[in-house]
Each structure stands twice: as C-alpha cells, then as structure tokens.
C-alpha positions, 0 to 999 in steps of 0.5 A: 502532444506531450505526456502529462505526469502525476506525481504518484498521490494524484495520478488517476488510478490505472483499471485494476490498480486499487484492487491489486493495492488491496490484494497486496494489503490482505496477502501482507496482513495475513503473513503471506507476502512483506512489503518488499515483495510488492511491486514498486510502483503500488508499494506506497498505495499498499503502505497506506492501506496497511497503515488505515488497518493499523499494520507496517509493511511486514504485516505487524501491528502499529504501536500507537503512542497514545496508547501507552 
C-alpha cells in the first residue's frame, strides 16, 4: 500500500499539532521565540496564525496599507 502525501495545506493535522501552532504563535507574539526558531515543518501554520493577529513572524505588527 503505498503512503498518501498531502501537500501541507490539506494534510490532516497530527494529535497536538494545532496546539503546538498556537503555542508557537503566543511564544512569538510575546517577543519570546522569531519564526526562525520554529520548527520547519509548523513555520507556515505559525505564519498563518500570527498573520489572523496581525503579526510577521518576528512578532511586529503588520502595516496594513489601507490604513494609511
């Protein structure tokens, strides 16, 4: 049988995943970790995250361009 593969967008979530995307998200928020210390493989569910709060991946807030 062989494996199926997911591109990362639609691959099922392994048990505890999620919650380590958010734990990751709050630590960057906070100024604890940048996005280059997250592991590789939750980097783009963490970027997602922190750009729903409004944050880039060292933890700033985005500049939305119709605010100017």
């Amino acid at each position: 049988m062989k494996a199926v593969v997911y591109p990362f967008s639609y691959r099922p979530a392994k048990r505890g995943e999620s919650t380590m995307v958010e734990v990751y998200a709050t630590l960057i928020a906070r100024g604890r970790r940048k996005i280059n210390q997250i592991p590789e493989q939750l980097r783009d569910a963490v970027l997602v995250v922190l750009n729903e709060r409004g944050l880039d991946g060292e933890g700033n807030p985005v500049q939305n361009l119709t605010e100017q």
